[in-house]
C-alpha positions, 0 to 999 in steps of 0.5 A, spaced: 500 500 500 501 506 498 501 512 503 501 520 501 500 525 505 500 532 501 501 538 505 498 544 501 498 552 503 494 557 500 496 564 500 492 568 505 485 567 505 485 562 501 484 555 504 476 554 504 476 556 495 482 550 495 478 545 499 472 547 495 474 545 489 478 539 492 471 537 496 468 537 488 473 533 486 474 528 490 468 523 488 472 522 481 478 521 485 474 515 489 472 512 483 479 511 481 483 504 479 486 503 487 483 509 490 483 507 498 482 514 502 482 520 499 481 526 503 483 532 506 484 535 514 484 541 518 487 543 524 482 539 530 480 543 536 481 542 544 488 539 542 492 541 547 499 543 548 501 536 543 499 538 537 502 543 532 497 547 528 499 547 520 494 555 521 489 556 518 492 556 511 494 549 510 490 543 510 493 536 510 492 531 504 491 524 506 492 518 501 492 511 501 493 507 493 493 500 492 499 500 488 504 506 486 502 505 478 495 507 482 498 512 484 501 515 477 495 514 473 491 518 479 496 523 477 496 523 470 488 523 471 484 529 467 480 531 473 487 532 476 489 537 471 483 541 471 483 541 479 491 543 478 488 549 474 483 551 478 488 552 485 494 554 481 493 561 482 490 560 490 496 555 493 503 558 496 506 551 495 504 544 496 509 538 500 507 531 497 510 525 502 509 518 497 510 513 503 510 505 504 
């Protein structure tokens, strides 16, 4: 199995039009050839002294993909490219972690 955790920033102010266009996205993603989570988080409340917030312009991207061809025919996929070109000019830089 395949594990991504996409770290995504948005310029100020602009996280919640990212996750809506992402939120949009998303039931194409889930019908994808190995698509096993796909979904985005936010900073959660009442964690106390633990937790270190990502703040209210970053989101975090959890992925799970059966297999890394999975993975690479996801982002191949024309949704995908469509999304990239909604959001391009809304993120401040993205950090993707592919892990096994």
């Amino acid at each position: 199995m395949i594990h991504v955790l996409a770290m995504i920033t948005a310029k100020p102010g602009k996280r919640d039009a990212i996750l809506e266009a992402f939120r949009a996205n998303m039931p194409a993603v889930h019908a994808e050839k190995g698509c096993i989570e796909y979904g985005p988080a936010v900073d959660a409340e009442g964690a106390g002294a633990i937790q270190t917030k990502l703040g209210p312009d970053t989101f975090v991207v959890i992925e799970k993909w059966a297999t890394m061809d999975d993975l690479k025919a996801h982002g191949a996929a024309p949704h995908m490219a469509a999304y990239a070109a909604k959001v391009k000019d809304l993120l401040a830089g993205r950090v993707i972690h592919v892990l096994q």
